[in-house]
C-alpha positions as CSV (number, residue, x, y, z in Angstrom):
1,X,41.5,-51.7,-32.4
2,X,40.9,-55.1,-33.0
3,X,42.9,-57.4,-35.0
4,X,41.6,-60.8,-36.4
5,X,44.9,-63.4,-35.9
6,X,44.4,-65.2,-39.2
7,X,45.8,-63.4,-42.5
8,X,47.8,-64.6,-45.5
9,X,50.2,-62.7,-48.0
10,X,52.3,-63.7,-50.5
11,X,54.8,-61.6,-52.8
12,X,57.8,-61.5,-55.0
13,X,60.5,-58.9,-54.8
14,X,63.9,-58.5,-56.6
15,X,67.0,-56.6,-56.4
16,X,70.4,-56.6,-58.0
17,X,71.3,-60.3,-56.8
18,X,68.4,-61.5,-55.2
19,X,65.0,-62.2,-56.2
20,X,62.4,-63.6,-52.9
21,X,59.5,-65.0,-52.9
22,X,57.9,-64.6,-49.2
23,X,54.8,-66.3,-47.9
24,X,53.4,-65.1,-44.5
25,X,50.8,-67.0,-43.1
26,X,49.1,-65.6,-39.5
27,X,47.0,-68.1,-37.6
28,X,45.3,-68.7,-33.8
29,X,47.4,-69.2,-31.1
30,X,47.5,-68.8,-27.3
31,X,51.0,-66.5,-27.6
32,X,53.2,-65.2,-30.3
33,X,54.6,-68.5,-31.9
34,X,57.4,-68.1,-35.2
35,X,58.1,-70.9,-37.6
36,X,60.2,-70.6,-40.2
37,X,60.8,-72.7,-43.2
38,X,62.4,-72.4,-46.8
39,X,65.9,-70.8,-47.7
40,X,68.7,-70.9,-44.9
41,X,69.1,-67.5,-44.2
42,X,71.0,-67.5,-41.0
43,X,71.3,-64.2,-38.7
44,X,68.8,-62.6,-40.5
45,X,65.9,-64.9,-39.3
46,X,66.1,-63.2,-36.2
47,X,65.8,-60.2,-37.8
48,X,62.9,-60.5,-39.1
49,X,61.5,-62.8,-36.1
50,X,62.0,-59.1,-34.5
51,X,59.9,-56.7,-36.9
52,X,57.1,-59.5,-36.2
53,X,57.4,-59.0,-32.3
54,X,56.8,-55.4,-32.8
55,X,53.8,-55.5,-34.9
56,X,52.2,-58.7,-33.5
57,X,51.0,-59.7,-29.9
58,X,49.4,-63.5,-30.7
59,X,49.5,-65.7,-33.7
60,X,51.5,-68.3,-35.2
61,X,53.4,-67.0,-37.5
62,X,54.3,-69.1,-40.5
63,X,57.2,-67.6,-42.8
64,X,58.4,-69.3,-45.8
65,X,61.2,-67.7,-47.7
66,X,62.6,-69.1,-51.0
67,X,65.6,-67.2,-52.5
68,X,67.2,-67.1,-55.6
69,X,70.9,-65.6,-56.0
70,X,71.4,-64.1,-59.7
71,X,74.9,-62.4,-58.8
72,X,77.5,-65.5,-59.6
73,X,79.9,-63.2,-57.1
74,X,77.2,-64.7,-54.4
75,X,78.9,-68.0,-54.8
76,X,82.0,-69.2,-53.6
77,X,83.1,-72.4,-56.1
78,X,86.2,-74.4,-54.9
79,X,86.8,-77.5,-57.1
80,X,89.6,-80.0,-56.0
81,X,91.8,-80.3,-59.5
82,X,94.0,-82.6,-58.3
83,X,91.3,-85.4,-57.4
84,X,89.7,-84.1,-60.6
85,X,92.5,-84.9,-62.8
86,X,92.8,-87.9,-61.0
87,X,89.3,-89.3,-61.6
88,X,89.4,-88.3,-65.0
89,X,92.6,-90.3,-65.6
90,X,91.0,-93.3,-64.3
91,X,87.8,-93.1,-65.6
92,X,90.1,-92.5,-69.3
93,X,92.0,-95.7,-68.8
94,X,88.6,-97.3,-68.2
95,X,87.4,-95.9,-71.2
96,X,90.2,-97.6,-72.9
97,X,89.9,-100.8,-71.9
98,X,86.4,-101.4,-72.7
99,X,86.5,-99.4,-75.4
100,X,84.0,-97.1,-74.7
101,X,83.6,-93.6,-74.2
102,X,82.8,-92.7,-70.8
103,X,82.4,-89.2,-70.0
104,X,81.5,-86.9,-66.4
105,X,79.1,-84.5,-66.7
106,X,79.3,-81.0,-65.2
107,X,76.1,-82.6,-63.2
108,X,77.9,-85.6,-61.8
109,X,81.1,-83.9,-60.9
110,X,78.9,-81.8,-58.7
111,X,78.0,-85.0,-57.3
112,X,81.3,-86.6,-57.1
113,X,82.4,-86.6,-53.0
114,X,85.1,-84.0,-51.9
115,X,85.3,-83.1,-55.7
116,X,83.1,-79.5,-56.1
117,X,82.3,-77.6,-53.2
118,X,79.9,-75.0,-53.4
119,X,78.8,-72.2,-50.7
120,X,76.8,-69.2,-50.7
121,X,78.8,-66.1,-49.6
122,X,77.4,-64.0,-46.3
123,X,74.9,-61.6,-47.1
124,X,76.2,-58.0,-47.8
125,X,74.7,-55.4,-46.1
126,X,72.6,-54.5,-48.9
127,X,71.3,-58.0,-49.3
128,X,69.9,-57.8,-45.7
129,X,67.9,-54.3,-45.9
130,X,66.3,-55.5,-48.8
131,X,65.2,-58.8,-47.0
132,X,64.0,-56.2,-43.9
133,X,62.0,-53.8,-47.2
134,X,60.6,-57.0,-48.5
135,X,59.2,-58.8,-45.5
136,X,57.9,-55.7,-43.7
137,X,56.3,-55.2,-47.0
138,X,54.8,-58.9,-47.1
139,X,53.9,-58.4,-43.2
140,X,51.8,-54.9,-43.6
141,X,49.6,-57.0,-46.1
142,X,48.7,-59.5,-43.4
143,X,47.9,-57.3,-40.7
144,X,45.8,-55.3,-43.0
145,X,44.0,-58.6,-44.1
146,X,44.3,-59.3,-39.8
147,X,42.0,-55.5,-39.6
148,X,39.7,-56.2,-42.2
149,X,38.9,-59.6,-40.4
150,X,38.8,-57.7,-36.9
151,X,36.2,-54.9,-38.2
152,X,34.1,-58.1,-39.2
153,X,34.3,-60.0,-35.8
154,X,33.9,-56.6,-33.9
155,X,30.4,-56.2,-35.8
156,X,29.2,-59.8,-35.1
157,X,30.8,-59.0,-31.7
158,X,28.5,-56.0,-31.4
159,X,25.3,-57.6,-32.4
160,X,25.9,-60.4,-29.8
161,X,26.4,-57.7,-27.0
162,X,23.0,-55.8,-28.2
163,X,21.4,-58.9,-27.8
164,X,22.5,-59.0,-24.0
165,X,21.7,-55.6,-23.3
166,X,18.0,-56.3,-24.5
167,X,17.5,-59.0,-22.3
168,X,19.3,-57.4,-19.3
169,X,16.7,-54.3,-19.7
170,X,14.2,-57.3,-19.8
171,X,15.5,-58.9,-16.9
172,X,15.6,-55.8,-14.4
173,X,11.6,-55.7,-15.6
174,X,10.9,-59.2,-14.5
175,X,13.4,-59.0,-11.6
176,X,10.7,-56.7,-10.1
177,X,8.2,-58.9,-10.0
178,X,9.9,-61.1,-8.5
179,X,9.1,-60.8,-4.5
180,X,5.7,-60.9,-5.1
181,X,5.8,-63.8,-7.0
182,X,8.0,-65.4,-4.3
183,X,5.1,-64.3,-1.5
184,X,2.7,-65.1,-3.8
185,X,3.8,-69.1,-3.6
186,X,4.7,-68.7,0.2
187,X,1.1,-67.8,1.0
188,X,-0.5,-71.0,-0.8
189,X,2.3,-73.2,0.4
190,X,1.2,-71.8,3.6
191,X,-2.3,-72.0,3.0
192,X,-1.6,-75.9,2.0
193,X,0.3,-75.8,5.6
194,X,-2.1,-74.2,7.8
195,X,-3.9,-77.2,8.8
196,X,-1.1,-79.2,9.9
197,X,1.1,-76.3,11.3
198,X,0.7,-72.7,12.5
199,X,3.3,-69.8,11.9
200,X,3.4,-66.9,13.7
201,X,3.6,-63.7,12.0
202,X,7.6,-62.9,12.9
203,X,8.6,-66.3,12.0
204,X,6.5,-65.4,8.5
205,X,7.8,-62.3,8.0
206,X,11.2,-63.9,8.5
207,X,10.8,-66.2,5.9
208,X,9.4,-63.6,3.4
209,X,12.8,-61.6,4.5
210,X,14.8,-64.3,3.7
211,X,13.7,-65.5,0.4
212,X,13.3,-61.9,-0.8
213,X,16.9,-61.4,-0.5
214,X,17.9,-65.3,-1.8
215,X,16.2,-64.4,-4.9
216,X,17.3,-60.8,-5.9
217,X,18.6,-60.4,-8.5
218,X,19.7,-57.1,-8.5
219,X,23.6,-57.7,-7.8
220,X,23.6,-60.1,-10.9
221,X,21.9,-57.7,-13.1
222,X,24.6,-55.0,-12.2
223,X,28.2,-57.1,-13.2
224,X,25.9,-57.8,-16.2
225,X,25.8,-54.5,-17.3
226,X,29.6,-53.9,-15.2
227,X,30.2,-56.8,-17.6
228,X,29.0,-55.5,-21.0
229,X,30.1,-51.8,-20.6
230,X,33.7,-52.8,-20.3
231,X,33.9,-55.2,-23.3
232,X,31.9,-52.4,-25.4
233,X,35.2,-50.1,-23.7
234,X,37.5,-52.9,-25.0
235,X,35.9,-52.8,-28.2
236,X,36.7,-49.2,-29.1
237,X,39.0,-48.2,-32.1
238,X,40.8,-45.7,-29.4
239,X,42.4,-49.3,-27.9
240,X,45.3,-50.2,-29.1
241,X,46.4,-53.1,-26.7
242,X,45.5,-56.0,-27.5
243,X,41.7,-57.3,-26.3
244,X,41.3,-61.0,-26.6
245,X,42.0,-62.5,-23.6
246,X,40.1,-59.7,-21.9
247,X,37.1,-60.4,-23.8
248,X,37.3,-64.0,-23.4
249,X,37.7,-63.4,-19.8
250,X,34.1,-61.0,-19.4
251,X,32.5,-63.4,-21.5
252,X,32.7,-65.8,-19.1
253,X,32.3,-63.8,-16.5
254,X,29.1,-62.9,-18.1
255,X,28.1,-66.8,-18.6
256,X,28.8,-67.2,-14.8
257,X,26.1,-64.3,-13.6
258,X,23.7,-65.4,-16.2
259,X,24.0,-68.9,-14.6
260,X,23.6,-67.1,-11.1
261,X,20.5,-65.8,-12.4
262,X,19.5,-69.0,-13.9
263,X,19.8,-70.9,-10.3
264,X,18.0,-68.2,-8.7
265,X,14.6,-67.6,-10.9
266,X,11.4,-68.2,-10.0
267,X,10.5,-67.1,-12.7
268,X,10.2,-69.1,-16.5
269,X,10.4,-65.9,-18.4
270,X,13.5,-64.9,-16.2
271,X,15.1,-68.5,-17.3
272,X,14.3,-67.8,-20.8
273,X,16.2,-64.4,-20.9
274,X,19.4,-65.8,-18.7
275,X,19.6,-69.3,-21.5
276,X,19.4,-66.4,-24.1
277,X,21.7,-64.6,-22.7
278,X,24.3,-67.5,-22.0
279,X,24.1,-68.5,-25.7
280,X,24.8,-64.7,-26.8
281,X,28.0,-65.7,-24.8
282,X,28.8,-68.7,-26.3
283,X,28.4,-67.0,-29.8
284,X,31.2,-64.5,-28.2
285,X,33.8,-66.7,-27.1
286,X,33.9,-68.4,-30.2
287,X,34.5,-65.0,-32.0
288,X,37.1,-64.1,-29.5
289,X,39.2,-66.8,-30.3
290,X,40.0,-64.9,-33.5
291,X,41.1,-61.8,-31.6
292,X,44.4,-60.7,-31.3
């Protein structure tokens, strides 16, 4: 099957004393890379790190997470009283000196050093399977955004690979002509020749021998369809390893005969179909990049 690497999702979930917002974003990359940003969530970002490992192969994956605790037993408050009371005696006998009122806000305490501390408990057991629910959740949208995308590259794939067939079928056609086009410019180079130089007839039939094999193209012409049939094989829905860097590979495997071909042609129509089928190529490798 083929999977697309780019896909987005976001979605809100809530429980008892959590609610999470979770943003997934999927994007091209060489390997698997994770980033993580948002909420401190400790231990449980590997957890999550893991349920992407077993559904993706390639991609960067971007998580953001943003939680909200609505149980107040989430918290752990510790206020220092004794500095409290202390500050607030001073800032009193301040107040009575200038005779002014000057009060602390709940606000400023907060912010008053080694005054409020205030930490977020562990996260109960409960907390974490519904982080797990909600992320696998988030995640199943991307990758079925990531198969929509796929079915579209594999059609665009397709056509480019129809295109090649076309003009390999047309190539082993002109490929057949080709020795007598190759004699046919021996004999009036020869003919331009014959006045200055004279050949016998082994050391002719030598030469015809040996640029009849120099141009066949019949090896090139079978990896070319080698070529195709494997990457229509990679292509099938019954795959379900990844295909990518296999297809990038044949595709320029495929360039590489079609510029075989290219440098051996003596023929213009020949050129023609290898320059059409090297930019069929290019138009694959840049909708491979997408691939999984």
């Amino acid at each position: 099957m083929i999977l697309s690497m780019t896909g987005f999702a976001e979605k809100r979930f809530n429980s008892k004393t959590l609610s999470a917002k979770i943003s997934i974003r999927s994007l091209n990359h060489r390997f698997l890379d994770w980033n993580y940003r948002g909420t401190h969530i400790g231990e449980v970002e590997n957890r999550l790190r893991a349920i992407s490992q077993s559904k993706l192969h390639r991609g960067r994956i971007e998580v953001f997470i943003e939680l909200y605790f609505s149980d107040a037993s989430s918290w752990k408050l510790h206020i220092n009283e004794e500095l409290l009371r202390k500050i607030i005696s001073s800032v009193g006998n301040i107040s009575s000196r200038m005779k002014k009122s000057v009060n602390i806000s709940v606000e400023n305490m907060f912010n008053l050093p080694q005054v409020v501390k205030l930490n977020r408990k562990s996260f109960s057991n409960a907390d974490v399977a519904f982080l797990e629910r909600s992320f696998k959740k988030t995640l199943d949208e991307v990758l079925r955004m990531r198969k929509r995308e796929g079915k579209e590259i594999e059609k665009e794939v397709r056509g480019y690979l129809k295109n090649i067939g076309q003009s390999v079928n047309r190539l082993g056609k002109l490929s057949e002509k080709q020795p007598s086009l190759v004699k046919e410019k021996l004999s009036r180079r020869l003919k331009e020749l014959s006045q200055e130089v004279t050949f016998s007839e082994e050391k002719l039939a030598e030469e015809v021998a040996y640029l009849a094999q120099r141009y066949d193209l019949t090896e090139e012409i079978i990896r070319l369809k080698c070529h195709l049939g494997y990457m229509i094989e990679l292509l099938s829905p019954e795959k379900k390893e990844p295909a990518g860097k296999k297809l990038d590979f044949i595709a320029q495997e495929l360039y590489r005969e079609a510029n075989t071909i290219n440098s051996k042609s003596q023929d213009i129509k020949i050129i023609k179909e290898s320059l059409a089928i090297k930019g069929e190529v290019e138009n694959i490798r840049q909708q491979v990049q997408n691939i999984e």
